[in-house]
C-alpha positions as CSV (number, residue, x, y, z in Angstrom):
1,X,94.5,133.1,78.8
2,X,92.2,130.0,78.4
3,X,92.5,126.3,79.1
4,X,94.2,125.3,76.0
5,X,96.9,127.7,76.3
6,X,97.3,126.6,79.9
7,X,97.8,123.0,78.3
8,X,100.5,124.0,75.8
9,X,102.3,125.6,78.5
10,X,102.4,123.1,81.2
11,X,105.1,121.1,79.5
12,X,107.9,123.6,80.1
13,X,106.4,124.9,83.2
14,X,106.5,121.4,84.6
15,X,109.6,121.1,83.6
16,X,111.3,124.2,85.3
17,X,109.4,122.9,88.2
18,X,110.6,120.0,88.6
19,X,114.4,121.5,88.0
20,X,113.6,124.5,90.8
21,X,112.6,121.4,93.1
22,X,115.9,119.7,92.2
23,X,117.9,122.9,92.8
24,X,116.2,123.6,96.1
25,X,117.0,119.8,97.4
26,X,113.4,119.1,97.5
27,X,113.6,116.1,94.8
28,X,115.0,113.6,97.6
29,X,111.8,113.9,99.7
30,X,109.7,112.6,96.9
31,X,107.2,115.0,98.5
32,X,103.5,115.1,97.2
33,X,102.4,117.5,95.3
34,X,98.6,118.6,95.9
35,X,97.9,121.6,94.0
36,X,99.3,123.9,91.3
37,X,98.4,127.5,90.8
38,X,97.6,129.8,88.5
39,X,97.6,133.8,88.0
40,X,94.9,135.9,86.4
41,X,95.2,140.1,86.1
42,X,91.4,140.2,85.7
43,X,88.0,138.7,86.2
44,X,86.5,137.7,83.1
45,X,89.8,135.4,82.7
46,X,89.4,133.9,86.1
47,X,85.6,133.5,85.0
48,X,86.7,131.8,81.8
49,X,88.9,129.9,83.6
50,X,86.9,128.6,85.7
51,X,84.1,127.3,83.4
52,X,86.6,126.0,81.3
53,X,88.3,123.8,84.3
54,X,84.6,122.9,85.3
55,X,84.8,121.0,82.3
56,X,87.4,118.9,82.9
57,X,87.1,118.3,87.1
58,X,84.7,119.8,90.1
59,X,85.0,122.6,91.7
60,X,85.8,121.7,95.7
61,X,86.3,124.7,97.3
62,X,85.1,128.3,96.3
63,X,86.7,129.9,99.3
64,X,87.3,133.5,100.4
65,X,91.1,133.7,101.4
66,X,92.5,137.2,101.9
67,X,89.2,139.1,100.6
68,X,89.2,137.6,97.1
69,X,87.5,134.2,96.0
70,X,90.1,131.7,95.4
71,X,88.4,128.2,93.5
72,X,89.8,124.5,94.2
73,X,89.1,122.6,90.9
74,X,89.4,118.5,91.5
75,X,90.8,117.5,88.0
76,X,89.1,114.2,86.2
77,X,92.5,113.6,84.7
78,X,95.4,115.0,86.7
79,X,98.6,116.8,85.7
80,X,101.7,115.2,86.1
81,X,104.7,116.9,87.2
82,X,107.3,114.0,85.8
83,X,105.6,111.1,87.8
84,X,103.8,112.8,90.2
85,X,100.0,113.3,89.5
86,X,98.5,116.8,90.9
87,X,95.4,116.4,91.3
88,X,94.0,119.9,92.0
89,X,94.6,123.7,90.6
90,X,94.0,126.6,92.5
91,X,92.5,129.5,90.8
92,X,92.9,132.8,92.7
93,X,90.2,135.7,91.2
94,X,92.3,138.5,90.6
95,X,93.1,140.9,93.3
96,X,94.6,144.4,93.4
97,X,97.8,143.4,92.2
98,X,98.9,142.5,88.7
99,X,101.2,139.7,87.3
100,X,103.9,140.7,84.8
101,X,103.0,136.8,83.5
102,X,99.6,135.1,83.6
103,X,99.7,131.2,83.8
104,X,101.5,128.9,85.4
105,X,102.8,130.3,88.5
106,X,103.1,127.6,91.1
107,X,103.3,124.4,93.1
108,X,102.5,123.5,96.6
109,X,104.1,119.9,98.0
110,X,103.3,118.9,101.0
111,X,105.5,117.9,104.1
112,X,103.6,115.7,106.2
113,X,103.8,117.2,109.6
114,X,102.3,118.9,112.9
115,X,104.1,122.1,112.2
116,X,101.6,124.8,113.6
117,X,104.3,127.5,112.0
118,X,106.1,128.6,109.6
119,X,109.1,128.3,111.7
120,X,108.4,124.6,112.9
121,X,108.0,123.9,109.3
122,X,111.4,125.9,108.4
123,X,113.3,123.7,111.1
124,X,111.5,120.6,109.7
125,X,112.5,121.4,106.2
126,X,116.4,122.0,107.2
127,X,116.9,119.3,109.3
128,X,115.9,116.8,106.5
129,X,117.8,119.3,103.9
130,X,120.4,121.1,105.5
131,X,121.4,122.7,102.3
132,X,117.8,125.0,102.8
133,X,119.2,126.5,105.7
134,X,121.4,129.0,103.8
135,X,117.9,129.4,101.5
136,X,115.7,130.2,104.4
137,X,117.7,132.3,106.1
138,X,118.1,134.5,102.8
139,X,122.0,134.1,102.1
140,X,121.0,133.1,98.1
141,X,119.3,134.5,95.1
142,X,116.3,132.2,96.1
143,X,113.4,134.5,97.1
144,X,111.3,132.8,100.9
145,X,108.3,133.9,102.1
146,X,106.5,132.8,104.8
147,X,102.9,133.0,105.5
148,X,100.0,131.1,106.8
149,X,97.2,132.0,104.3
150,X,93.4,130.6,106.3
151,X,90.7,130.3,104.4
152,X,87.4,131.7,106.4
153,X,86.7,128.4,107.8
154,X,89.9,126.7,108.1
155,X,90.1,124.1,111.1
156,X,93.7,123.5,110.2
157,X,97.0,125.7,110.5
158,X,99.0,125.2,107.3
159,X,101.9,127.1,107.5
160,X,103.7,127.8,104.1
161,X,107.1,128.5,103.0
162,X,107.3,130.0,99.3
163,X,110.7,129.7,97.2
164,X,110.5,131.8,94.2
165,X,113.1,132.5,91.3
166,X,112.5,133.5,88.0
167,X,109.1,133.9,87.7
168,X,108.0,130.7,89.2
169,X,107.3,129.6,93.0
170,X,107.6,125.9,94.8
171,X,105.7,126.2,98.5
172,X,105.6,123.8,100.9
173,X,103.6,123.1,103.7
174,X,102.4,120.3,105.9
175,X,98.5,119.3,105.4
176,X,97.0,118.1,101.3
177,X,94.4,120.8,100.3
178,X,91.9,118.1,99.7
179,X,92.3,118.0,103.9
180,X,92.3,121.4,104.4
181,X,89.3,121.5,102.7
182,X,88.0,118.6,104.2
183,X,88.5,120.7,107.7
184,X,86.3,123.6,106.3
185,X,83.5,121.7,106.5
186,X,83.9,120.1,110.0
187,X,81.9,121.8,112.2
């Protein structure tokens, strides 16, 4: 896995992206998007990875987040997702666990919101797309899981919801990770 091949496949990843978005009801929020992620099974990749992305953005954030170093890299030129610029890529070193697919794995859009959790974000989400409700509360094929991942000096809560099908993920939560960033390094 190197940068290249990450560029190749961006095209279709975008692409089922953006149609997961649609499915999910997303699309008529015109929500930001902040970040996309990627998945690496071992740490000469992420390493690679990481110099590689160096070369085309700043690294913002080299965080610990659940006992594993996950990087921020601020892109010079950003992705686009259809219209939508994303701006950032997450790269998580790898961690105990290993993916069936390196790559592309998700998005993260941001609500704007005061949600402090994941519930206050879940009745946020289906008020403003009922549809979600039947989603959240697990009644369709459309895999949810909650969390609220906290980097080790995270000012902010940033409650996430994760919809996942088919290999791919679309998460949603309410603060920009340029912010929550931002928040690490308030005293």
């Amino acid at each position: 896995m190197n940068y290249c091949v990450l560029q190749q496949t961006w095209p279709h990843f975008s692409l089922q992206i953006q149609a997961f978005i649609k499915q999910l009801g997303l699309d008529i929020l015109a929500l930001n998007c902040d970040h996309s992620a990627l998945r690496v099974n071992d740490i000469q990749s992420a390493q690679l990875l990481a110099d590689e992305f160096s070369q085309h953005g700043e690294i913002i954030s080299n965080n610990m987040i659940n006992g594993r170093p996950i990087l921020i890299i601020k892109l010079t030129v950003p992705l686009m997702l259809g219209t939508t610029p994303i701006q950032c890529v997450e790269l998580p070193f790898p961690s105990d666990k290993t993916y069936p697919i390196e790559g592309w794995e998700h998005v993260e859009l941001v609500l704007p919101s005061k949600a402090q959790t994941c519930d206050e974000l879940a009745n946020e989400l289906i008020a403003k797309v009922p549809k979600l409700a039947q989603v959240i509360a697990g009644k369709t094929e459309i895999k949810v899981k909650q969390s609220s991942p906290k980097g080790d000096n995270e000012r902010l809560a940033n409650p996430t919801i994760a919809f996942k099908t088919n290999g791919i993920c679309v998460k949603v939560h309410p603060h920009d990770i340029q912010t929550i960033i931002e928040s690490e390094q308030t005293n």
